[in-house]
PDB file of N, CA, C and O in Angstrom:
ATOM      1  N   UNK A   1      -7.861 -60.518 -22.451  1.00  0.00           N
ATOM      2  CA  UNK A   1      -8.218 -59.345 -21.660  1.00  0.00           C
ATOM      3  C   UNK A   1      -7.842 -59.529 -20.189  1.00  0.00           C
ATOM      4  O   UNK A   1      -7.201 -58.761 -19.471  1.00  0.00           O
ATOM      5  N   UNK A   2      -8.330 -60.604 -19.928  1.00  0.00           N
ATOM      6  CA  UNK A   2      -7.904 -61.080 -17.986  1.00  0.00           C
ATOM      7  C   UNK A   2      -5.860 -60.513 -18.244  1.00  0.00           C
ATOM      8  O   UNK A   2      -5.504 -59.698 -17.393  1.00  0.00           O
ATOM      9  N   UNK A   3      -5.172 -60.766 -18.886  1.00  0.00           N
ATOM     10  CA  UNK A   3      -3.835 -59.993 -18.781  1.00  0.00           C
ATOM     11  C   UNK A   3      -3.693 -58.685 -18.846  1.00  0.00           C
ATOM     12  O   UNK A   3      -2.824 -58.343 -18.044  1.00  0.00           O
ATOM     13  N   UNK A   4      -4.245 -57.575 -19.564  1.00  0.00           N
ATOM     14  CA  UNK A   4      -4.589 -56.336 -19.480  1.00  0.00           C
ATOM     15  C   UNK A   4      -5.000 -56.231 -18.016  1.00  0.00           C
ATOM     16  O   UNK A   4      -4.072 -55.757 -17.361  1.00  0.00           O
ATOM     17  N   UNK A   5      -6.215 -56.548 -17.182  1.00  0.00           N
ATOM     18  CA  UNK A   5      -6.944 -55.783 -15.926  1.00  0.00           C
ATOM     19  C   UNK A   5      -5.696 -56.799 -14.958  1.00  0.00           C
ATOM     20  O   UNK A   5      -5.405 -56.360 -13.845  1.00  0.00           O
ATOM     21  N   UNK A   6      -5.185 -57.792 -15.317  1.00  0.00           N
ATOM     22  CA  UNK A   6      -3.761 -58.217 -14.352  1.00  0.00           C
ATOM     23  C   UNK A   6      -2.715 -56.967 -13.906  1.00  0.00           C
ATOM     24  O   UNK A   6      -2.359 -56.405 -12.870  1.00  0.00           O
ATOM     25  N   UNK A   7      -2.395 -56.878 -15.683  1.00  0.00           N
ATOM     26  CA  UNK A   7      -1.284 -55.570 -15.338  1.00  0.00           C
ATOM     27  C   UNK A   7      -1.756 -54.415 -14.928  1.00  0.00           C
ATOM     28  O   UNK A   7      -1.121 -53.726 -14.130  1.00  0.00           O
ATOM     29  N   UNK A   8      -2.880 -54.066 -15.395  1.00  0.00           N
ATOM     30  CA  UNK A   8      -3.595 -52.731 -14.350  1.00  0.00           C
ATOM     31  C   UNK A   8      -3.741 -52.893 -12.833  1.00  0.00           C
ATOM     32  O   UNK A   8      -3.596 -51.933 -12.076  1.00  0.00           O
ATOM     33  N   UNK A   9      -4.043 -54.168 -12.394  1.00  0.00           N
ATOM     34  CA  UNK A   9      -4.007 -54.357 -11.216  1.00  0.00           C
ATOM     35  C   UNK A   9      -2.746 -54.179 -10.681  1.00  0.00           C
ATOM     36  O   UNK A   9      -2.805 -53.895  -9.484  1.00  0.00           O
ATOM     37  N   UNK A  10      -1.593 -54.244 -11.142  1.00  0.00           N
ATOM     38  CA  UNK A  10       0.058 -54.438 -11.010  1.00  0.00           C
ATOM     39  C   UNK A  10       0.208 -53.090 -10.917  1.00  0.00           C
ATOM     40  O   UNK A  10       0.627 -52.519  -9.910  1.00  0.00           O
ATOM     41  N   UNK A  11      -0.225 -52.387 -12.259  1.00  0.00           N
ATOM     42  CA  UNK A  11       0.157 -50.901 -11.936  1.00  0.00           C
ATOM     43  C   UNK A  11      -0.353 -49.673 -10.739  1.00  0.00           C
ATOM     44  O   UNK A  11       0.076 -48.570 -10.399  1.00  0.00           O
ATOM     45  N   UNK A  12      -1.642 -50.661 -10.290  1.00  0.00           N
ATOM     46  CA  UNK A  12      -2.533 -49.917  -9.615  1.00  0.00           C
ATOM     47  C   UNK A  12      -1.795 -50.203  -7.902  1.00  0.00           C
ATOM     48  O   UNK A  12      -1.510 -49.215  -7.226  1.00  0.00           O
ATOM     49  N   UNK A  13      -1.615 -51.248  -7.497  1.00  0.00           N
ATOM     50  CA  UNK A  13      -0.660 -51.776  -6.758  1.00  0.00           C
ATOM     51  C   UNK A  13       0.687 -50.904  -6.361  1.00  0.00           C
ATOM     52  O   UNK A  13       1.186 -50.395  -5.357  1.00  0.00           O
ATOM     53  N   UNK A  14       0.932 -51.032  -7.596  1.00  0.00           N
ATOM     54  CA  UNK A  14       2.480 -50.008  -7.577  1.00  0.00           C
ATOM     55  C   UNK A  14       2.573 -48.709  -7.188  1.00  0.00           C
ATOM     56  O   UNK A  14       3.461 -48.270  -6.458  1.00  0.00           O
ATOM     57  N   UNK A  15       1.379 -47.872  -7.816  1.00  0.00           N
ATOM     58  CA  UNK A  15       0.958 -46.745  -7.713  1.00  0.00           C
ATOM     59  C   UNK A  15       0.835 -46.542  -6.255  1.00  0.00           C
ATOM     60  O   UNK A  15       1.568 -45.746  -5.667  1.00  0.00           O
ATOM     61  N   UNK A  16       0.081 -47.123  -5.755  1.00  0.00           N
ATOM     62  CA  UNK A  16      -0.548 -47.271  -4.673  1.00  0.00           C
ATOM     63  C   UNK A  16       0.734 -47.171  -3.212  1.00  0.00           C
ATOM     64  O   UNK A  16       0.512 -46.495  -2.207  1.00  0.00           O
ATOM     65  N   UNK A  17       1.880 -47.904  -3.400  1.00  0.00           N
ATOM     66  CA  UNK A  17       3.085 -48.509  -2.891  1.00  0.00           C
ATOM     67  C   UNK A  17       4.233 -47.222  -2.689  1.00  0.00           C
ATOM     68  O   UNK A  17       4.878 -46.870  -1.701  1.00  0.00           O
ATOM     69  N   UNK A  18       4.175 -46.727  -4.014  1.00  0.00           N
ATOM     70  CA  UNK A  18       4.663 -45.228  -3.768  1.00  0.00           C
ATOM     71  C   UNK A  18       4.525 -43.999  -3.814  1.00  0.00           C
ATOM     72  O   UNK A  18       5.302 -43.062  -3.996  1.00  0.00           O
ATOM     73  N   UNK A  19       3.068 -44.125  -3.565  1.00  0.00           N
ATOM     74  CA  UNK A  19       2.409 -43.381  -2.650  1.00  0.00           C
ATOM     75  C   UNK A  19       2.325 -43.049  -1.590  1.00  0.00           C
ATOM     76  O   UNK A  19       2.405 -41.907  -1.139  1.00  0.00           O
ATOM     77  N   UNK A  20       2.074 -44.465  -0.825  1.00  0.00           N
ATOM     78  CA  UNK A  20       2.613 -44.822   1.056  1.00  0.00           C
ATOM     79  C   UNK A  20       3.441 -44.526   1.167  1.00  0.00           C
ATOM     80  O   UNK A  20       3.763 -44.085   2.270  1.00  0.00           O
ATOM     81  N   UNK A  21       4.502 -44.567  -0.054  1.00  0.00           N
ATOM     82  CA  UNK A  21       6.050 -44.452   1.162  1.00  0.00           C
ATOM     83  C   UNK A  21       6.542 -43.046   0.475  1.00  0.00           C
ATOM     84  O   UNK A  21       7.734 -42.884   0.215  1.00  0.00           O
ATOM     85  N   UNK A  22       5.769 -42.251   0.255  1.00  0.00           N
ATOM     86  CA  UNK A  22       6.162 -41.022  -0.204  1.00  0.00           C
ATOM     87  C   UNK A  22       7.237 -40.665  -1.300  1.00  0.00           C
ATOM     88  O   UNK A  22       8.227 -39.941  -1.195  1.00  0.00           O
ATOM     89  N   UNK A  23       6.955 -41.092  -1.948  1.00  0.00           N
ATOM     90  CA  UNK A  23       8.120 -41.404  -3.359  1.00  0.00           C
ATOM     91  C   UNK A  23       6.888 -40.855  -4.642  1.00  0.00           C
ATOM     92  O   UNK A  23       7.070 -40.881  -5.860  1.00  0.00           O
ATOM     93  N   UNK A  24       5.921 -40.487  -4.070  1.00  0.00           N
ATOM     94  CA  UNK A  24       4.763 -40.165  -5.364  1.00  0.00           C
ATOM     95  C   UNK A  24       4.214 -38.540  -4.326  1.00  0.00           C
ATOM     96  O   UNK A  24       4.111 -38.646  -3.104  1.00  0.00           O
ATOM     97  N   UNK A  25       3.993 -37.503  -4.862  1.00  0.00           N
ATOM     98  CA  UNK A  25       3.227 -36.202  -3.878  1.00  0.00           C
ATOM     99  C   UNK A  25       1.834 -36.871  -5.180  1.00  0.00           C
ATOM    100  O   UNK A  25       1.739 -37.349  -6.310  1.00  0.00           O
ATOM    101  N   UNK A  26       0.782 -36.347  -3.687  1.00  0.00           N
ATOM    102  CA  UNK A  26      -0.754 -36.582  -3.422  1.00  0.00           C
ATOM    103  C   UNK A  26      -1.493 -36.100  -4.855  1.00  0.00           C
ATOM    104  O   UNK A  26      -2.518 -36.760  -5.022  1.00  0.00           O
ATOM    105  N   UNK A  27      -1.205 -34.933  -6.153  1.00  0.00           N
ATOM    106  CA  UNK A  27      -1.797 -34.413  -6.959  1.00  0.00           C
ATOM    107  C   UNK A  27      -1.769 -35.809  -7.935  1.00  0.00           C
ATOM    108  O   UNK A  27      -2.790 -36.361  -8.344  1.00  0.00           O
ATOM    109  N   UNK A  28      -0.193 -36.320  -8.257  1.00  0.00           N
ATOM    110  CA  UNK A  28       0.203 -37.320  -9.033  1.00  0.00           C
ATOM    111  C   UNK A  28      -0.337 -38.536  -9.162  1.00  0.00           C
ATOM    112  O   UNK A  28      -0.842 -39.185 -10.078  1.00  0.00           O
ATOM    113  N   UNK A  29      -0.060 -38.725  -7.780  1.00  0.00           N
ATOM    114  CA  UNK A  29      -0.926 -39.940  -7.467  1.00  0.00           C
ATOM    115  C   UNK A  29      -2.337 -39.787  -7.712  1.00  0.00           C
ATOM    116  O   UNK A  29      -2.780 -40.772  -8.304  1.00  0.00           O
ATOM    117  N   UNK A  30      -3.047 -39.063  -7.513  1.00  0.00           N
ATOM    118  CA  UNK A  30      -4.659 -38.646  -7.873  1.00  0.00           C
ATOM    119  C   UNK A  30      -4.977 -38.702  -9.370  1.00  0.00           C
ATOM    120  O   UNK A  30      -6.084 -39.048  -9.782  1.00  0.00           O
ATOM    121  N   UNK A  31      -4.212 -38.434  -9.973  1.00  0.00           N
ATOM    122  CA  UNK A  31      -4.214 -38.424 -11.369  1.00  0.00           C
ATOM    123  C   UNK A  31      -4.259 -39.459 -11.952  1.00  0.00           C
ATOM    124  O   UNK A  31      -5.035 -39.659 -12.886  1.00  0.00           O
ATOM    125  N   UNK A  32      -3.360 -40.384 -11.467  1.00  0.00           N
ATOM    126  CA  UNK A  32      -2.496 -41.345 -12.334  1.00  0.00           C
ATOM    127  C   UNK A  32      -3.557 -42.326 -11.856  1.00  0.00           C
ATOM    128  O   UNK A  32      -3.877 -43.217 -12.643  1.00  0.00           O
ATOM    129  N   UNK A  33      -4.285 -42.257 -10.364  1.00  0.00           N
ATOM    130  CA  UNK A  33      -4.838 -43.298  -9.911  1.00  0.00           C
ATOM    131  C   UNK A  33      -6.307 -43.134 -10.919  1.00  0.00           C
ATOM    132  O   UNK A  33      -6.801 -44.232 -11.177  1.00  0.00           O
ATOM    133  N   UNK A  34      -6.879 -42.221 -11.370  1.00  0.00           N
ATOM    134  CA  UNK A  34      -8.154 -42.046 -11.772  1.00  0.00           C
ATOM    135  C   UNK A  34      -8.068 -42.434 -13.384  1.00  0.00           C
ATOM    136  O   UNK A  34      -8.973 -42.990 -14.006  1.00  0.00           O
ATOM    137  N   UNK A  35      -6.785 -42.023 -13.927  1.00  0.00           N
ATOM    138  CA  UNK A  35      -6.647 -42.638 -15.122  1.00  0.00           C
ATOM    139  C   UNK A  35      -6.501 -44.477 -15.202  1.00  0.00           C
ATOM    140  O   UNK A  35      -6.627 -45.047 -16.286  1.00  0.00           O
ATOM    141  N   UNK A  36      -6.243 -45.200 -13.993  1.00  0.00           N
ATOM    142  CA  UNK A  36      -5.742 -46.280 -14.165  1.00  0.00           C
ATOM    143  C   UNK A  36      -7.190 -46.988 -13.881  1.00  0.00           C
ATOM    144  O   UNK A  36      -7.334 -48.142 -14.285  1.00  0.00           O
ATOM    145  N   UNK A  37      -8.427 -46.242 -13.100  1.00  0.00           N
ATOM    146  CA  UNK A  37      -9.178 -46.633 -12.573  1.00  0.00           C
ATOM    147  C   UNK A  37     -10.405 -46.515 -13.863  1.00  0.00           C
ATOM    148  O   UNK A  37     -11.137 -47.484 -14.068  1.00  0.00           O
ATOM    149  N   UNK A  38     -10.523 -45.383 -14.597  1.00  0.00           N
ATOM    150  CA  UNK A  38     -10.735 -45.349 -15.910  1.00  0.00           C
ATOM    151  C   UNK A  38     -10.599 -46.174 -16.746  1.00  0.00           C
ATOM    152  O   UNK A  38     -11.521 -46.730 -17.344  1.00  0.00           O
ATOM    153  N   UNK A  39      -9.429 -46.363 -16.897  1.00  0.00           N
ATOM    154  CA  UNK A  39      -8.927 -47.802 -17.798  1.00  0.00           C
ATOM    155  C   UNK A  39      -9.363 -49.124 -17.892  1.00  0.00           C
ATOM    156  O   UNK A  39      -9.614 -49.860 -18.846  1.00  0.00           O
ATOM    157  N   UNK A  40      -9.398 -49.261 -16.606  1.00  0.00           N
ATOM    158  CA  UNK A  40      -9.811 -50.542 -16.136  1.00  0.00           C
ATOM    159  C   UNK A  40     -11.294 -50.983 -16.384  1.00  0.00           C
ATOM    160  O   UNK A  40     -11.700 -52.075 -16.782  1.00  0.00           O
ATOM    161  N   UNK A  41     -12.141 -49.631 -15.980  1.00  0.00           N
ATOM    162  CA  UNK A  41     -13.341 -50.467 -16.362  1.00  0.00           C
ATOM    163  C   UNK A  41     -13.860 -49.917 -17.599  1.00  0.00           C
ATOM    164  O   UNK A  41     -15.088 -49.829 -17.614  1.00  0.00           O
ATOM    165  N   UNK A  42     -13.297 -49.552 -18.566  1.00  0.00           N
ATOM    166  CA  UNK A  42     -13.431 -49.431 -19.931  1.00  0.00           C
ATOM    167  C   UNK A  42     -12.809 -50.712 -20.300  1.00  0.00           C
ATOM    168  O   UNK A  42     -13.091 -51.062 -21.446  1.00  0.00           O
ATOM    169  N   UNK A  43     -12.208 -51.335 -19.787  1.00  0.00           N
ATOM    170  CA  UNK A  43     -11.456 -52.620 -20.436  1.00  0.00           C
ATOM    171  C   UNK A  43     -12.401 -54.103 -19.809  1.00  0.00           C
ATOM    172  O   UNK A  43     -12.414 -55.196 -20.376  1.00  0.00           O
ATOM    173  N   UNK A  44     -13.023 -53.810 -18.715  1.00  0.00           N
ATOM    174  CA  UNK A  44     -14.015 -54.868 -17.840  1.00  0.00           C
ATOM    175  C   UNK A  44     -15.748 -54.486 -18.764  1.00  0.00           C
ATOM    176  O   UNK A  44     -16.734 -55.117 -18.383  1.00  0.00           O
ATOM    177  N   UNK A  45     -15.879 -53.561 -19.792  1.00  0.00           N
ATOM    178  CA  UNK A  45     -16.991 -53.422 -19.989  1.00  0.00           C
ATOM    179  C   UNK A  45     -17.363 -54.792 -21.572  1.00  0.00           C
ATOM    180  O   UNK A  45     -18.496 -54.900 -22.041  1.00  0.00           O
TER     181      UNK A  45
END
């Protein structure tokens, strides 16, 4: 499991990265971030 919340952390990171540099618009990113944030602690429970 610690490799699963790794790569979520990786994806969450990433997400996060092109976002800042405007390569992601604000709805997408909101989305994608709440699903990844979801994930994660369904997978930490």
């Amino acid at each position: 499991m610690a490799m699963r919340v790794s790569t979520l952390d990786d994806q969450l990171r990433s997400l996060v990265m092109r976002y800042v540099t405007g390569k992601l618009e604000e709805k997408r990113f909101l989305t994608a971030y709440r699903r990844l944030i979801r994930l994660r602690s369904l997978l930490n429970q």
